[in-house]
SESELO-732979 format. One record per atom (N, C-alpha, C): x, y, z. Coordinates in steps of 0.2 Angstrom, whole numbers, plus 5000, padded with zeros to 4 digits. Layout:
SESELO-732979
XYZ;...
This chain:
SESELO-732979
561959104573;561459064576;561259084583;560559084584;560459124590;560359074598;560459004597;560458964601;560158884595;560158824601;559958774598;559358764593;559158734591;558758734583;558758634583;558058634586;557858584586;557158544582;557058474578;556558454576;556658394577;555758374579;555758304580;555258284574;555358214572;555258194565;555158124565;554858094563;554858014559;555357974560;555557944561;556457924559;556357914553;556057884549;555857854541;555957934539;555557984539;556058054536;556658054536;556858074541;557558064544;558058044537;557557954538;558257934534;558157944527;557557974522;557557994515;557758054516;557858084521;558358184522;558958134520;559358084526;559858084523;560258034517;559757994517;559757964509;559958034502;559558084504;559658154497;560158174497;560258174505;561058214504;561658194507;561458104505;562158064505;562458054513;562258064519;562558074523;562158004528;562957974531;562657904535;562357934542;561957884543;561757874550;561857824552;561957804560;562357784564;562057734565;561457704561;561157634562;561057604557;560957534554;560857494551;560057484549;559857484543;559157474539;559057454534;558457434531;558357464525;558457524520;558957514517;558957564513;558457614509;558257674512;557657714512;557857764505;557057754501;556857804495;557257874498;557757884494;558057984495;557358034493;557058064497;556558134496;556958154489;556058184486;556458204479;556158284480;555958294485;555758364487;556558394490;556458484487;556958504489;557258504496;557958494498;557958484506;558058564509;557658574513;558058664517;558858654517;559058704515;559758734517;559958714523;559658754529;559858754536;559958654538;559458614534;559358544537;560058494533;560158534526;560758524523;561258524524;561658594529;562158594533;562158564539;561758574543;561758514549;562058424548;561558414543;561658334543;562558334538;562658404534;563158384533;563658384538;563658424545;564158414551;564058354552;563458324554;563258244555;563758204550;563758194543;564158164541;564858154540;565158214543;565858234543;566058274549;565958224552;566058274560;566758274561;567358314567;567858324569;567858274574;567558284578;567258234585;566558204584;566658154586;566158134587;565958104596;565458124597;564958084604;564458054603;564458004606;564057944607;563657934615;563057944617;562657964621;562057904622;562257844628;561957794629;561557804634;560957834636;560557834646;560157804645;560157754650;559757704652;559257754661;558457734660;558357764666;557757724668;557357734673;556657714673;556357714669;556457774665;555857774659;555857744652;556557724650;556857684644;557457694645;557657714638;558357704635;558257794629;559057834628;559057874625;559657874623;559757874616;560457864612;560457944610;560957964611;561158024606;561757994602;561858044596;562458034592;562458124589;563058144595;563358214594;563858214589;563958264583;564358264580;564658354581;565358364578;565758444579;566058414573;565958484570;566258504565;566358574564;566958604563;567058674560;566358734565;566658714571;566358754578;565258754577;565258694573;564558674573;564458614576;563958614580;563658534581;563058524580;563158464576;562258424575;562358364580;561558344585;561558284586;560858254584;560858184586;560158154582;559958114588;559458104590;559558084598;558658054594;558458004600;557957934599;558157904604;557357904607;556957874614;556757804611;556957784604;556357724600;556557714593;556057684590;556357674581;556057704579;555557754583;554857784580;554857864577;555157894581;555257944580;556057984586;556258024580;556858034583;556758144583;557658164585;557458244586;558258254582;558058294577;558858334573;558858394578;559658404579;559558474584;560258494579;560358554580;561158594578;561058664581;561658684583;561858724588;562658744587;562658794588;563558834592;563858784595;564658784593;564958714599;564858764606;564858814607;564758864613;563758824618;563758804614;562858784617;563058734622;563658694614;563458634618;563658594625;563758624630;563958584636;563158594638;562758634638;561858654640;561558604638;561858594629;561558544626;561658464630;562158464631;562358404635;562158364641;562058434647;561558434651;561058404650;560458454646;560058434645;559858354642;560258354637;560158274635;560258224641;560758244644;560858174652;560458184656;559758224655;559358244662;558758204660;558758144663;558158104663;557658124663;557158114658;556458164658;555858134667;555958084669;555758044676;556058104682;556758124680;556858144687;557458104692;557358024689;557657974691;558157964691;558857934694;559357904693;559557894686;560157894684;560257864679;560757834676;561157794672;561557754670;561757794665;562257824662;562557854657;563157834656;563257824647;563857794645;564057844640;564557904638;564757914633;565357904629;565357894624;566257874620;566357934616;566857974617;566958024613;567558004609;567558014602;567958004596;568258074594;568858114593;568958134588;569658124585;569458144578;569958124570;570658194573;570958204574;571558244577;572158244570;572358274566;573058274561;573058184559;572458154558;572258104554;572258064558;572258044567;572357984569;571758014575;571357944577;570657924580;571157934588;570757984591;570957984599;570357964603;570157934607;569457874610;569557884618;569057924619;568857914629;568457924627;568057874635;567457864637;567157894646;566657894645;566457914652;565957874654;565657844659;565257814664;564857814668;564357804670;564257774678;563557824677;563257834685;562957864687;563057934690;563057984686;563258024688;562758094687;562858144692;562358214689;562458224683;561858254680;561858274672;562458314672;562558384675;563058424675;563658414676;563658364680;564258354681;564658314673;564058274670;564358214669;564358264661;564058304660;564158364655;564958384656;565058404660;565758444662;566258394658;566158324659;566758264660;566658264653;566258274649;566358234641;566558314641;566158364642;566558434636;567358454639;567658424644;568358404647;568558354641;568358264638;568558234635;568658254628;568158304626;568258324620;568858384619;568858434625;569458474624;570158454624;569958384628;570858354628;570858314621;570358294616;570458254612;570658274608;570558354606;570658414603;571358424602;571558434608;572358454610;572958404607;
């Protein structure tokens, strides 16, 4: 992979992509028609990391300009995340776990400029038992990038 690979999309596709290929997403709805159109490969490995992650991050900013949730997943040195500013439209991204602290940056940099409030909770599944830090506050993007790709490598360990 040559760097990050990103689409923005409906959320209602989204959810009939992952209704076809059986994989949860991290919110609650109505249960959406599965696309009976074939799915691309590349969008089929992705959301299958999303389904089946090793780690998981959870990505809450609040700033001036709204509210932005990611939900990062790792799995097998890949990461999918699904990140919404709304209910309206969201962005599939996947990427090298090598991108992703760039990746992370960029998602905790407020598109204002502004201050911001960031909350992440990073999960990972370790020889079958759920390991759980969180990070907080008001912090630089880069800094606060550093602190979750830190919580991930010690969840790792």
């Amino acid at each position: 992979m040559s760097g990050p690979v990103a689409l923005t999309m409906p959320v209602t596709t989204l959810e009939r992509l992952a209704a076809a290929t059986r994989t949860p997403l991290p919110w609650r709805g109505p249960r959406p028609v599965a696309t009976h159109d074939p799915v691309p490969r590349l969008l089929v490995d992705a959301l299958a990391t999303f389904g089946r992650p090793q780690v998981l991050v959870t990505l809450d900013l609040l700033h001036a300009g709204g509210r932005l949730r990611s939900w990062q997943r790792l799995a097998a040195g890949r990461v999918t995340a699904l990140s919404t500013a709304g209910t309206v439209r969201c962005e599939l991204a996947w990427l090298d776990r090598h991108d992703w602290r760039r990746f992370l940056t960029r998602t905790v940099t407020p598109p204002d400029a502004a201050e911001a409030t960031v909350r992440a909770v990073v999960t990972a599944r370790v020889r079958g038992r759920n390991r759980v830090g969180w990070v907080g506050g008001t912090l630089d993007p880069a800094a606060f990038a550093e602190r979750v790709a830190r919580l991930v490598c010690g969840a790792l360990s």
